[in-house]
N, C-alpha and C positions, 0 to 999 in steps of 0.2 A: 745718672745713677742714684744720684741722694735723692731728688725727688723723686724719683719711679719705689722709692724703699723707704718715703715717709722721711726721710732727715730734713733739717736745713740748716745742717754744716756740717765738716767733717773734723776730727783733729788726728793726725796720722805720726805714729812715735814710734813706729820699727825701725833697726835699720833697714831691711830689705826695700819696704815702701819711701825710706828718705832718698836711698840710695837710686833708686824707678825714678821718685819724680825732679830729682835734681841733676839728673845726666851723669852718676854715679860719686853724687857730694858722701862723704863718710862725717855722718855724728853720732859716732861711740866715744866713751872713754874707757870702759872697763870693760874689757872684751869677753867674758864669761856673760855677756847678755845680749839679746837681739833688740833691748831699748835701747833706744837713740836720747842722746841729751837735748833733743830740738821738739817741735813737731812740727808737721807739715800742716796749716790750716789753711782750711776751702771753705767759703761764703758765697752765698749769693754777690757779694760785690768784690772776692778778691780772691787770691793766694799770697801764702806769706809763711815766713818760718818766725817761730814764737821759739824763745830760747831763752836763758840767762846772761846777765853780762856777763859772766866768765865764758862763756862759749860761741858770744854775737861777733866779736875779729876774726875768731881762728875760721868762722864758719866763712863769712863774709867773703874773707883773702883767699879761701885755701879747697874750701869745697864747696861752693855756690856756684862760681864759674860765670860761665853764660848761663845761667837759670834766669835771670834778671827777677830775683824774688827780693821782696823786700821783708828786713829783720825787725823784730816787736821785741825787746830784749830786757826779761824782768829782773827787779834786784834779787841778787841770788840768794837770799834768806827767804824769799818767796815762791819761789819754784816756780815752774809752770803752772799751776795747777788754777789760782787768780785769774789768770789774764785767759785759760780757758773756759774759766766757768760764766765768764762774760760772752761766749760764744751764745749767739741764737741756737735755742734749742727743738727738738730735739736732736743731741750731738751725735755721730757717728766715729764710736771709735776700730780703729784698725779690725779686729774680731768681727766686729759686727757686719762686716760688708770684705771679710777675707776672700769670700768667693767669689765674688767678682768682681775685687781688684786683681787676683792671679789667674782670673781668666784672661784680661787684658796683659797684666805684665807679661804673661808668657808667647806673647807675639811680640816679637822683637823687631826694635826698627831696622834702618838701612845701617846708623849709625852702632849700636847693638851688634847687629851682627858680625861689625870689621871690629868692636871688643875685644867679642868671646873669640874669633879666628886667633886676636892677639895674646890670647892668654891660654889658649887650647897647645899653640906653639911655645910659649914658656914654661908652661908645665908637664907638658911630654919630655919636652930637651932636658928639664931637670930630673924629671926621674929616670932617665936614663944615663944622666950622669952621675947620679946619685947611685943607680945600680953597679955601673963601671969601676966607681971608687971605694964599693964595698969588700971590704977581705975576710978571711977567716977568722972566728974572735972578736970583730967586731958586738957591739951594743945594738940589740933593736932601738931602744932607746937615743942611741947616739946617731943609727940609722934616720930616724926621724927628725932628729934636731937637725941633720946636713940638709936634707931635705927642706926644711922649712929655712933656713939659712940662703940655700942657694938661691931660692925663690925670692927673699926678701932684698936679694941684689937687682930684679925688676919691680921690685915695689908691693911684688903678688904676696897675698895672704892663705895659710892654709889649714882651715878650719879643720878639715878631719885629715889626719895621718896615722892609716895604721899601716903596723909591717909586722909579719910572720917569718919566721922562720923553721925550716925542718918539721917537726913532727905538728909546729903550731899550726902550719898553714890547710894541714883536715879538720884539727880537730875545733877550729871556732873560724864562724863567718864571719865577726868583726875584731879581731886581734891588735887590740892597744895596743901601743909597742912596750917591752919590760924588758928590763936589766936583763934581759938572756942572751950567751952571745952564739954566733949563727956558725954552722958548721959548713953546711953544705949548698942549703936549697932557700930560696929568697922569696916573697913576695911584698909586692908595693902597693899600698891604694892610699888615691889622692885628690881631695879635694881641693880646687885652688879655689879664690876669688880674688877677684881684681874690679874696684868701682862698681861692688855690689854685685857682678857676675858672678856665676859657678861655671866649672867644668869638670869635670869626674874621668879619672881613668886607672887602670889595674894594669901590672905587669909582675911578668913571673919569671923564674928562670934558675939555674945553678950557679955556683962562685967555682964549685969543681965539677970534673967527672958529667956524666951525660944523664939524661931527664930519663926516670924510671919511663917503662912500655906502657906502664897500667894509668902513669899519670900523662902521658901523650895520648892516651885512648880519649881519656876526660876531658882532657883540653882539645881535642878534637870533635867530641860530642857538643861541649861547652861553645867552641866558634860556630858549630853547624845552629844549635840555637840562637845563638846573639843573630844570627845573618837572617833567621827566620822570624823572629822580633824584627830587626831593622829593615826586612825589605817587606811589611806588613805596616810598617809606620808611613801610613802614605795619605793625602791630605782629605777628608770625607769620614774618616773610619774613626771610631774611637777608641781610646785607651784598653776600656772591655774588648775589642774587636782584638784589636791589637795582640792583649795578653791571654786571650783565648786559642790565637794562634802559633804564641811563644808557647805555652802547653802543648800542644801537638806537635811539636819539635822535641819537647822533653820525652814525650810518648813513641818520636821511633828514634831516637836518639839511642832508647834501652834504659831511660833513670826516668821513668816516670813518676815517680813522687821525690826526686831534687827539688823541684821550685817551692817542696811546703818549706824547707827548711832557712830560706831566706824569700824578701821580697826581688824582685826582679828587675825594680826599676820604674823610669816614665818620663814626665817631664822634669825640666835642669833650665833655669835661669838666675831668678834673684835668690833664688834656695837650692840646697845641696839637688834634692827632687822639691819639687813645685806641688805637685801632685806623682802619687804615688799607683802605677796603671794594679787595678784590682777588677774580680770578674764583671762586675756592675759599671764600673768608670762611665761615665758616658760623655765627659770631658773630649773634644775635637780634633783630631790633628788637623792642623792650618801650616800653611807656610808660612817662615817665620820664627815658628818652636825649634826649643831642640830637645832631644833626649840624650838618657845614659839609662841604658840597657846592659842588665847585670848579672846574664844568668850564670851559675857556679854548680857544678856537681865537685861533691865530696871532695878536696885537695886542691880544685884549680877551681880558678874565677875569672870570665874576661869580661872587657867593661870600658869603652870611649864614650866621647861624646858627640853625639850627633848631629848636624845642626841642617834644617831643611831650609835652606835661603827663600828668599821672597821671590827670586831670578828663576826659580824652579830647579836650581842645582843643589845637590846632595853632597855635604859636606864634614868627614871625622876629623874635627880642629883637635883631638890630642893624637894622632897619627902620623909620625914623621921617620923619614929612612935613621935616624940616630940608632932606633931601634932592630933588630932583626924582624922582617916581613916576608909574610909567603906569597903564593903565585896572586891572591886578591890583594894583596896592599896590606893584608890585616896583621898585628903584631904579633906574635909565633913566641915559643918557649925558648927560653935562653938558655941553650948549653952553657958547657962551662967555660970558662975563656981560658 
């Protein structure tokens, strides 16, 4: 790739790309950013992770593993930035060769894909425990912290957490969670990662009393889409393909212009979406990928993630009986308990 694109070397300092090429090492420190305290550097004669001494043990012990990469570790008043500018140039940084590194990361190996199964099943089960334990009066806000709590007893991280509640859940498609406390009606969207994976999933339902007619309509419209999206993700077709034909779902659905109002989704690996499916994509489905398909009319939203094995089985790793399911397997609106 570096020589087909004119480099001759790379230096790679996301976490997304540390996390790819170290079988899921984590070097963050300050978690409001996708730099890595490392980089990943590739030569014609090697790989190696180039870091400071404050970060060459913890890396070493704790998130190298089986990588068998070897550590270049600068005095830390010096930074990385020395020990890169000694690289043979011209360098390749992360940006400059983004597309097709995430064309690759998003084929997932053998190893990869028994991950994301194990992390599709921990953050399903937690939001549905998390839904279970919520009452009347509760905090979105508090709603969120449990959720990210419960997760953190498997190790799992959860980058996006939002939760609506009652009137919040029409009137915004991404609903931070706020100090407001919930009356009625709930929804959950959750991004987990785990060793640099993602899995994305939504769930809705009541804490009382039974789910209005008009929002079973939507949510009934809403799964007839997601199912029209996901059985169009099939291996040859591309992203465009794909999301041309989630549109015509929305069109006899009866909401034909819901999908301006939010994106819809695509691919889900080392990032929340990888790539985002838009009319043009021309990005592949392969086996291997997964997706999180996310169509929503006005009030309701559904949304798992998908994962297309390499074995040629079709698999939603956030999907599990914890939650209530209809006659397909698929997760259904929560009355009230």
């Amino acid at each position: 790739m570096l020589v087909r694109r004119g480099f001759a070397s790379a230096a790679l300092t996301t976490r997304r790309n540390f996390a790819w090429l170290t079988d899921g090492g984590d070097a963050h420190v300050a978690g409001a950013t996708d730099e890595s305290v490392a980089a990943i550097v590739v030569t014609a004669r090697d790989v190696r992770v180039v870091t400071t001494v404050i970060e060459a043990k913890r890396l070493a012990d704790e998130e190298l593993g089986g990588a068998n990469l070897a550590i270049e570790a600068a005095p830390w008043p010096d930074g990385l930035q020395p020990l890169l500018r000694e690289l043979p140039a011209p360098v390749a940084h992360d940006a400059d060769i983004e597309p097709e590194l995430r064309h690759v990361r998003a084929r997932l190996t053998a190893e990869e894909e028994e991950r994301l199964i194990w992390l599709g099943a921990r953050a399903a089960r937690a939001v549905t425990e998390v839904f279970v334990a919520t009452r009347r009066g509760d905090l979105e806000t508090v709603i969120a912290e449990r959720m990210a709590l419960r997760l953190a007893d498997d190790g799992v991280n959860a980058p996006v957490l939002l939760v609506a509640s009652d009137e919040r859940i029409a009137r915004y498609r991404h609903p931070i969670p706020k100090p407001k406390r919930v009356e009625r009606a709930l929804l959950l969207v959750l991004c987990a990662e785990w060793r640099g994976l993602y899995v994305a999933l939504t769930r809705q339902g009541m804490l009382s009393g039974r789910v209005e007619e008009e929002t079973r309509k939507r949510f009934a419209a809403s799964r007839q889409i997601e199912i029209a999206f996901n059985d169009a993700t099939v291996p040859g077709r591309t992203l465009g393909e794909v999301f041309e034909l989630g549109i015509e779902a929305y069109k006899r659905s009866g909401y034909p212009d819901e999908w301006r109002l939010h994106h819809q989704g695509g691919t889900i690996g080392y990032r929340g979406r990888e790539i985002l499916a838009t009319p043009n994509e021309r990005e592949r489905v392969d086996p291997g990928m997964a997706f999180a398909w996310n169509p929503s009319v006005t009030g309701v939203k559904v949304e798992d993630t998908l994962l297309l094995q390499r074995d040629g089985r079709r698999a939603f790793v956030t999907r599990d009986d914890s939650w209530p399911l209809d006659a397909s397997g698929a997760p259904t609106l929560w009355d009230g308990r």
